[in-house]
Every structure is written in structure tokens, then in C-alpha cells.
N, C-alpha and C positions, 0 to 999 in steps of 0.2 A: 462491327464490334462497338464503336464509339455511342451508338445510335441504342443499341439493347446495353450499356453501361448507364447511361443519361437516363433511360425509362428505369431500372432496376433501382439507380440513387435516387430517382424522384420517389419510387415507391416506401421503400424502406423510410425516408426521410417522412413520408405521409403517414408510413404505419407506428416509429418508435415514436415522432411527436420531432419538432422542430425546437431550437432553443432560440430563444427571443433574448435572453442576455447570459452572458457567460459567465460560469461559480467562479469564484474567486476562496480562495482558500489562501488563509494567511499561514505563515510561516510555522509558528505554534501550536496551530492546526494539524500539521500535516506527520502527524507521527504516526510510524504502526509498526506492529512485531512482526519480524523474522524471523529465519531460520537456515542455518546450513548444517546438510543433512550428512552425516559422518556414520559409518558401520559402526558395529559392537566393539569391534579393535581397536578401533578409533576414539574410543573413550567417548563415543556419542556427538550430539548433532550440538553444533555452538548457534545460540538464541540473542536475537539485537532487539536494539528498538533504533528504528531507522529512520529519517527524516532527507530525503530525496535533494528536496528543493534548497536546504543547507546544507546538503554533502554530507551528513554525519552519520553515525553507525555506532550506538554504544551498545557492548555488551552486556549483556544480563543473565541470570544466572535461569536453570527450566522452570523455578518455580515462582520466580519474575514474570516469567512469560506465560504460565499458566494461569495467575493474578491477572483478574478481569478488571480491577482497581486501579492497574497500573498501563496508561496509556501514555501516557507525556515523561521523560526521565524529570520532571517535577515530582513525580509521584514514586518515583523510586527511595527507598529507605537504605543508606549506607552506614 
């Protein structure tokens, strides 16, 4: 088993490409939109903009999140 695991990571590691230095993505970087998906009774699905790497989750309103403009809550208009 150990033996066709080793040949299978070697392969795959030969065929996506090897990484020679690791992406670093800064904090400010690291935003993107959400979604929790609620039924029709539920008065519908609640939309974030989420940022992982500081723990944060702000709400936005569907048509926040359907604004292509709006990727960082810098770009949010209150």
C-alpha cells in the first residue's frame, strides 16, 4: 500500500507541477463572499464577506454580494 501511495504522490506531483516557493497572501488579500443558504420561509439565504485568516464574517446585504466591485468591506458603501 505504502509502496503504490509513494509512486501515485510522485506522479501527480510530476503531472500538476511542483511548487518551488510558497503564495503568501496577506491578510487584506484574503477576502471573498459567502453564503448561507436558508428556504423561501426563511426569508432567504444570509450573504458575508469573509476573511478566514482574521476570523471575521460581515454581513452584506444580495445585492452587495452580487456587486462584482465589492470585494474587500473597504468597498462597501454604508
Amino acid at each position: 500500500m505504502e509502496d503504490w501511495l509513494n509512486h501515485n504522490i510522485e506522479q501527480a506531483l510530476n503531472h500538476f507541477g511542483r511548487t518551488t516557493e510558497p503564495k503568501k497572501v496577506m491578510c487584506d488579500q484574503a477576502w471573498y463572499k459567502d453564503y448561507t443558504w436558508r428556504g423561501v420561509g426563511d426569508s432567504g439565504s444570509i450573504h458575508y464577506l469573509v476573511n478566514d485568516l482574521l476570523g471575521q464574517r460581515i454581513p452584506i446585504t444580495e445585492q452587495q454580494y452580487d456587486d462584482k466591485n465589492i470585494i474587500t468591506p473597504n468597498n462597501l458603501s454604508q
